[in-house]
ZATI-783228 format. One line per 10 residues: number of its first residue (from 1); for each residue x, y, z of C-alpha. Coordinates in pm, whole numbers. Example, Ala and Ser with C-alpha at 12.3 -4.5 7.8 and 13.67 -1.06 7.14 Angstrom:
residues 2
1	1230:-450:780  1367:-106:714
end
This chain:
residues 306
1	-493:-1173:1642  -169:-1374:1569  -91:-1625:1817  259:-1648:1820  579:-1530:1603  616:-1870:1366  231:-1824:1314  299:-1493:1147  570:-1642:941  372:-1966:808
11	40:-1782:758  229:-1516:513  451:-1761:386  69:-1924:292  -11:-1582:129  268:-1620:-77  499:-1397:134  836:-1502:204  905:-1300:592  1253:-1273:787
21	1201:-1299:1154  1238:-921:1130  975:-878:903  768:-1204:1099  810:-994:1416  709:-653:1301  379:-720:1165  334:-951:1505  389:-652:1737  178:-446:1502
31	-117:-689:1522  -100:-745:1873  -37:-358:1994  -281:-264:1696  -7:0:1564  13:121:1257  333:-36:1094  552:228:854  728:39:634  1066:218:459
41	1295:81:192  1394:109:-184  1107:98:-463  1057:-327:-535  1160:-419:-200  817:-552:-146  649:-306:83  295:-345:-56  327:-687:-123  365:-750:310
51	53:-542:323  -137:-759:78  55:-1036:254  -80:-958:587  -407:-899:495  -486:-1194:358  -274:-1378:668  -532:-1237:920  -787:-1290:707  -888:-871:656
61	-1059:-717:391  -773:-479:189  -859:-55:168  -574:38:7  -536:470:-57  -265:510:-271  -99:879:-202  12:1163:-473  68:1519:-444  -190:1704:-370
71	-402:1414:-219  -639:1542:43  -908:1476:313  -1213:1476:89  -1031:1165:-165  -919:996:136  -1187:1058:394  -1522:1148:248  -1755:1316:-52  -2126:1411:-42
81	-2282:1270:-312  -2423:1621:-463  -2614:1513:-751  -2793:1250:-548  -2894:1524:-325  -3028:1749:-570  -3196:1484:-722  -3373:1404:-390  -3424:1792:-358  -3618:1825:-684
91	-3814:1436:-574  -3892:1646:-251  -3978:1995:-337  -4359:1966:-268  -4250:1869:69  -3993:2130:143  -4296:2396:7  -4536:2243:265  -4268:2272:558  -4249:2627:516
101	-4591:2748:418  -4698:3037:637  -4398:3152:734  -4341:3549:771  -4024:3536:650  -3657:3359:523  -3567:3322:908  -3877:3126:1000  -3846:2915:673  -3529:2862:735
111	-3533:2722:1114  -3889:2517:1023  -3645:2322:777  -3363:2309:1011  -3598:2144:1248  -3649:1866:1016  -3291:1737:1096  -3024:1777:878  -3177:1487:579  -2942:1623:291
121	-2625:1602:504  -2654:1220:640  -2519:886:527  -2756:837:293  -2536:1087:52  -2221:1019:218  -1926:875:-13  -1666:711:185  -1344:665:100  -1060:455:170
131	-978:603:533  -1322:596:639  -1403:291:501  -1161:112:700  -1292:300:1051  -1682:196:975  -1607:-149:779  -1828:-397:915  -1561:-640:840  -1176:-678:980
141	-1008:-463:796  -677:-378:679  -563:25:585  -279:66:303  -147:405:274  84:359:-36  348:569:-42  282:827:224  637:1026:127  405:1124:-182
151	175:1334:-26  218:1691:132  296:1724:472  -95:1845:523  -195:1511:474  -11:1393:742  -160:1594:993  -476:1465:887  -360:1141:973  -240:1194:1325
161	-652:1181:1476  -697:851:1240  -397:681:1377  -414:837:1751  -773:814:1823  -924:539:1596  -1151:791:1463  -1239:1084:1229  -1453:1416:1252  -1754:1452:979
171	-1857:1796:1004  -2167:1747:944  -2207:1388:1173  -1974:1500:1438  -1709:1219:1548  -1681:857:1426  -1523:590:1544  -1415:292:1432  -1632:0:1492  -1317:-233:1486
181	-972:-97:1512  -848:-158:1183  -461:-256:1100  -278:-30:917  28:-54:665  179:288:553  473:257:266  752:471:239  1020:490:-31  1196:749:135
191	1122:1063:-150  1125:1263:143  1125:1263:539  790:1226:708  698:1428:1054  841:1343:1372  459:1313:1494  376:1021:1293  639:851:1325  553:830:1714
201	285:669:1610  382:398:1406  615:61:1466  891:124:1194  997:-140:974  1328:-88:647  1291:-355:432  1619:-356:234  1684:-606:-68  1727:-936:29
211	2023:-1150:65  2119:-1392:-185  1943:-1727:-19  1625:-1550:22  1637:-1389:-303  1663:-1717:-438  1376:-1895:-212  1096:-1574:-323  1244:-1742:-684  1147:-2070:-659
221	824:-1979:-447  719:-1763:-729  874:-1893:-996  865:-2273:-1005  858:-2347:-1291  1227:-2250:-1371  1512:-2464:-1337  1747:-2422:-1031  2018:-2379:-1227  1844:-2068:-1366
231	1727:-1913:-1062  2067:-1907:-930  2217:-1749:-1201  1969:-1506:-1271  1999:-1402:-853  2355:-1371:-888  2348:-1186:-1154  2068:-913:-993  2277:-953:-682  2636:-805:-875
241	2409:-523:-1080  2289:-405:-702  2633:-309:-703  2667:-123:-957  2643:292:-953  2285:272:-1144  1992:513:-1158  1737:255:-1070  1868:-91:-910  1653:-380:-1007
251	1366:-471:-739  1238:-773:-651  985:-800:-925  1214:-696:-1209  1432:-1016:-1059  1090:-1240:-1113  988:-1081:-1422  1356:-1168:-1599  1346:-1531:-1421  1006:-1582:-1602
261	1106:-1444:-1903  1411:-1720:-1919  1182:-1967:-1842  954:-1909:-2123  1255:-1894:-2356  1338:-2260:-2230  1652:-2085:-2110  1850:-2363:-1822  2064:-2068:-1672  2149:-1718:-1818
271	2433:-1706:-2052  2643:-1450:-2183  2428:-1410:-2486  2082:-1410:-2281  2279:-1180:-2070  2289:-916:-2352  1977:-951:-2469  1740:-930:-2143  1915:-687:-2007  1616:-455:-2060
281	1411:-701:-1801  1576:-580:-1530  1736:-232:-1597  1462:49:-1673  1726:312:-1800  1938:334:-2145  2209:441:-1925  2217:157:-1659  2195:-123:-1941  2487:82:-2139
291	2708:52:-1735  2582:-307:-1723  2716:-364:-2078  3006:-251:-1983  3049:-477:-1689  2953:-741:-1880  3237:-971:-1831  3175:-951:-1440  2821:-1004:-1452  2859:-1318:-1678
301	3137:-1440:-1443  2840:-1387:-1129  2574:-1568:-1361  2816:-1854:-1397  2895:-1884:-1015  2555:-1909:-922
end
């Protein structure tokens, strides 16, 4: 576990994670309580990122189950591996004929088989996925569950024993536990509001887009390469388009992407021209660069002040 608050903010800042104290102290509490953390905010904001982030600060091994409609327990939880065991039942047919030689009839067969144990339903021809991965990892793990607001509410239901209880139910096995309490990260871009019931469960965390200064400082972490001058601009300039009515503001990694983009051009801050013909970088939609264009003269004027 994390020993104190500023040791949660140097070893992300190590994994290449740029925390506020909020941030610092949220995945602290998490750690310590061993909670799972939700973490809400806009697309970009860097929600996966902090779980990678963490991970890699508390030196876990990353299970990451990314969600979609109609996700359910047998991707996230479990398969039986059904070729395998008809395979082994073909390999072990003699066998199975021996078992039941002499019996009167189906009932007898059946229970002289059953008393062999239940061999075609064990971990040998168990698949585990992401969720029970993380419970039986042998390993410190970490759990992702990308965007949770993607999958039906069923899903989160499922969840609720995972999160409450450390531990699943295998039909077939009965209960398992997990052999070390795993920390989990669940994302959340908001698409639509999750159940009361897991919420209780979870510390909650919005990450929102950052401020101007620590915009900037995820720029030069990431981006070192480009000159100062450029960074600024280039934040500014993401900083007045946040502002604008658009369909899809520009995240975090569409501010990197453009800042890397300028570098490679040789580009020492972003002019008007540059301006007009990046745009694209940063703005996923015809009609956003079309408003942007538009609002050109402002967003030059913010490129220049940075």
């Amino acid at each position: 576990m994390f020993g104190s608050l500023d040791e949660v903010s140097a070893k992300l800042a190590e994994a290449g994670y740029l925390p506020s104290r909020e941030i610092a102290t949220a995945v602290y509490l998490a750690d310590r309580l061993e909670k799972p953390i939700l973490v809400e905010g806009p697309a970009g904001v860097g929600k996966t990122e902090l779980a990678h982030a963490f991970a890699r600060a508390a030196g876990r091994t990353l299970i990451r189950l990314q969600c979609y409609e109609g996700l359910d327990e047998s991707k996230a939880l479990y398969e039986w591996e059904y070729a395998k065991q008809l395979l082994y039942t073909q390999l072990l047919k003699d066998r199975i004929g021996a078992a039941v030689e002499g019996a009167g009839s189906l009932a007898e067969a059946a229970d002289r088989i059953a008393g062999e144990g239940n061999v075609f339903f064990s971990e040998r021809f168990l698949v585990p996925r992401p969720v029970l991965r993380a419970l039986t990892s042998d390993t410190p793990a970490l759990l992702l569950v990308d965007e949770i607001d993607k999958a039906d509410p069923e899903f989160e239901a499922f969840l609720l024993e995972v999160l409450s209880d450390w531990a699943v139910t295998v039909p077939e096995l009965g209960t398992v536990r997990a052999r070390q309490v795993p920390r989990v990260v669940l994302t959340s871009n908001a698409a639509r509001d999750l159940s009361d019931a897991l919420k209780r469960r979870c510390l909650h965390l919005f990450i929102d887009f950052p401020a101007r200064e620590r915009e900037l400082a995820i720029v030069r972490a990431r981006v070192p390469e480009a000159s100062e001058a450029l960074a600024r601009s280039v934040v500014a300039t993401v900083q007045k388009l946040r502002t604008l009515d658009l369909k899809k503001a520009p995240s975090i990694s569409e501010t990197l992407d453009w800042v890397r983009a300028l570098a490679i051009l040789n580009a020492e801050r972003l002019d008007p021209a540059l301006l007009d013909q990046t745009l694209n970088l940063a703005l996923k939609y015809e009609a956003d660069v079309a408003l942007a264009r538009e609002r050109k003269g402002e967003l030059a004027a913010a490129a220049q002040l940075g």
